[in-house]
C-alpha positions in Angstrom: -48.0 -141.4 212.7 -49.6 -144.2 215.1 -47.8 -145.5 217.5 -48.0 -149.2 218.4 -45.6 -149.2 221.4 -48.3 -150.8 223.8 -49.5 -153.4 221.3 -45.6 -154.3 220.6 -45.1 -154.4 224.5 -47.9 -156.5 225.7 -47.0 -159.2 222.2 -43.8 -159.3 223.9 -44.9 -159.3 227.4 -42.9 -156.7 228.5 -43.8 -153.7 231.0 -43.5 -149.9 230.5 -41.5 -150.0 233.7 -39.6 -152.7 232.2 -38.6 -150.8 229.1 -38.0 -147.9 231.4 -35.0 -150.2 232.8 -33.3 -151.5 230.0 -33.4 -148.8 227.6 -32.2 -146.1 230.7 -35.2 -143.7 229.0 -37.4 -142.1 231.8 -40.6 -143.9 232.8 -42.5 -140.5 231.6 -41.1 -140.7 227.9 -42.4 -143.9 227.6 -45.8 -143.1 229.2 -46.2 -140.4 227.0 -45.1 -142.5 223.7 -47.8 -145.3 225.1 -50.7 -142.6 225.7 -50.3 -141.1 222.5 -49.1 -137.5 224.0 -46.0 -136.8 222.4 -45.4 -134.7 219.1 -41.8 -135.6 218.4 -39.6 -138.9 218.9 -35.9 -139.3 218.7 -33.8 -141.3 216.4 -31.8 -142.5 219.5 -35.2 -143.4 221.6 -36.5 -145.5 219.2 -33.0 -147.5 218.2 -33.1 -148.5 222.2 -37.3 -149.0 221.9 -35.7 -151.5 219.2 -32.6 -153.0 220.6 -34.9 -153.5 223.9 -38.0 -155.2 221.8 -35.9 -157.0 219.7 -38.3 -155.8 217.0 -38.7 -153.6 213.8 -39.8 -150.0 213.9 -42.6 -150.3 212.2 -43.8 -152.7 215.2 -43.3 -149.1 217.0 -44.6 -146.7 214.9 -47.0 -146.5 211.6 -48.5 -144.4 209.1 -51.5 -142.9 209.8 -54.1 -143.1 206.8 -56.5 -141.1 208.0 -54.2 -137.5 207.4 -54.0 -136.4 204.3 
C-alpha cells in the first residue's frame, strides 16, 4: 500500500499538527503514517483521517503496483 496522507494534507492545506488536534490521534502516529514508517493502520485511525479531511480513503491510502 502507498500512502498519500501528505499529498491529501497539503491539497487541503492542513498541518500534521493540525490533524494531530482534530482527530485526538498522537502527533507521532501521524508522523509515522506521513514518513512511510508504519506496517499496520487501524480501521478507527483512518475513519477520523477521513471525517477530519473530509475526503475518501483512497485519497489516504493506495495500491501499490509495484508488489506482486
Amino acid at each position: 500500500m502507498i500512502i498519500k496522507l501528505n499529498e491529501t494534507l497539503e491539497l487541503k492545506g492542513k498541518s500534521q499538527y493540525w490533524l494531530s488536534k482534530h482527530t485526538g490521534i498522537a502527533a507521532s502516529t501521524i508522523n509515522n503514517l506521513c514518513n512511510g514508517k508504519t506496517t499496520s493502520i487501524q480501521f478507527d485511525v483512518l475513519q477520523k483521517i477521513c471525517d477530519a479531511l473530509n475526503c475518501e480513503i483512497t485519497d489516504i491510502i493506495d495500491k501499490d503496483d509495484t508488489v506482486n
